[in-house]
C-alpha positions as CSV (number, residue, x, y, z in Angstrom):
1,X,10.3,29.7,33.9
2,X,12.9,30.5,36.0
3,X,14.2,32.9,39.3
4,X,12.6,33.8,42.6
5,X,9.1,34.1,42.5
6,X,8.0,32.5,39.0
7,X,5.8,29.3,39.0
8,X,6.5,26.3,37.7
9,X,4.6,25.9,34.7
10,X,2.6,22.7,34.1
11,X,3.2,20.6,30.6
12,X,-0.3,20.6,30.7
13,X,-1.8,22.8,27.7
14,X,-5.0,24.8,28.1
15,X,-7.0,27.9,26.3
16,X,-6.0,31.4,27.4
17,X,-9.3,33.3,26.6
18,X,-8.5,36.8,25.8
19,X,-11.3,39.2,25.6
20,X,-10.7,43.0,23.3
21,X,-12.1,45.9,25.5
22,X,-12.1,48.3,22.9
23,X,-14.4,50.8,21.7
24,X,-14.3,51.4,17.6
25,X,-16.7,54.1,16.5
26,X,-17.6,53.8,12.3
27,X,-19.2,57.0,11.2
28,X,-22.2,56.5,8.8
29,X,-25.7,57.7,7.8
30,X,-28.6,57.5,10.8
31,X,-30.5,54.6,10.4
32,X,-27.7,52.3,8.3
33,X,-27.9,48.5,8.8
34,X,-24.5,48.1,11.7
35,X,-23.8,44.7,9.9
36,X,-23.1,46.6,6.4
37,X,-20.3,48.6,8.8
38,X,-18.4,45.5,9.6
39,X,-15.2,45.7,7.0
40,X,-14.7,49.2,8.0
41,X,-15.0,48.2,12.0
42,X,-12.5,45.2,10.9
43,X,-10.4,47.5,9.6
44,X,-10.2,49.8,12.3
45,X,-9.7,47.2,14.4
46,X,-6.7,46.1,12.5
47,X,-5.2,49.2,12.8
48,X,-5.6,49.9,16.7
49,X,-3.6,46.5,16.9
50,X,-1.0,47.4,14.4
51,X,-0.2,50.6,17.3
52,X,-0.9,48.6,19.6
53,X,-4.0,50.5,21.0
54,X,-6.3,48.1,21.5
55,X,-7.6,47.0,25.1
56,X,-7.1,43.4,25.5
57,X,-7.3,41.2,29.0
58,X,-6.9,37.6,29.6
59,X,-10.7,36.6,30.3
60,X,-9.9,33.0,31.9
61,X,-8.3,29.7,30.5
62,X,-10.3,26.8,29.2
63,X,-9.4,22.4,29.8
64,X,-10.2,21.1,27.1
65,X,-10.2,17.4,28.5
66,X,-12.4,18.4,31.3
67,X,-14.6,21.1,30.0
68,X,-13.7,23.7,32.9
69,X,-13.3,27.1,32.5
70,X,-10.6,28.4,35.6
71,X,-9.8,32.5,36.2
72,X,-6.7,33.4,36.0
73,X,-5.0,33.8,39.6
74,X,-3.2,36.9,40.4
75,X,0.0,35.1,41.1
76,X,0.3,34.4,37.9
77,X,0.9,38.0,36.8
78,X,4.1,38.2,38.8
79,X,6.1,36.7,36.5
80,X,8.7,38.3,33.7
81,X,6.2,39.3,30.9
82,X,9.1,39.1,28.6
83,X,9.8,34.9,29.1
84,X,7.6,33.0,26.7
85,X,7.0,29.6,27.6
86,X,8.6,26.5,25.9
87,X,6.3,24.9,23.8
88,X,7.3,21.9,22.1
């Protein structure tokens, strides 16, 4: 990344853990078995993403190679949302 106030990003590749804070609500019959009502939360679900309406938040990241889970620091958030990093 580049320009003021970015951070240098490390080569070193770790596990963003993103967590979905949305609520889907499946109408059905009082007393129905909530596992028979996962295709039609799957698909809700599908849909929210499509229109992008589904509450999602980076949780923490994850090492691999050491096991250790880190939050992610606020600074980290100051950067251009738009600049993807360079992956090779």
């Amino acid at each position: 990344m580049s320009g003021k106030g970015t951070l240098k990003m490390s080569d070193k590749i770790v596990s963003y853990d993103f967590v979905i804070d949305s609520c889907v609500a499946v109408k059905a019959p009082y007393g129905t078995n909530p596992e028979s009502l996962m295709g039609q939360v799957f698909v809700k679900i599908i849909q929210q993403a499509r229109h992008h309406e589904l509450e999602i938040r980076c949780e923490n990241t994850f090492d691999g190679e050491t096991g250790i889970y880190e939050n992610i620091p606020e600074k980290w958030y100051e950067g251009d949302e738009n600049e993807l990093p360079n992956i090779q």
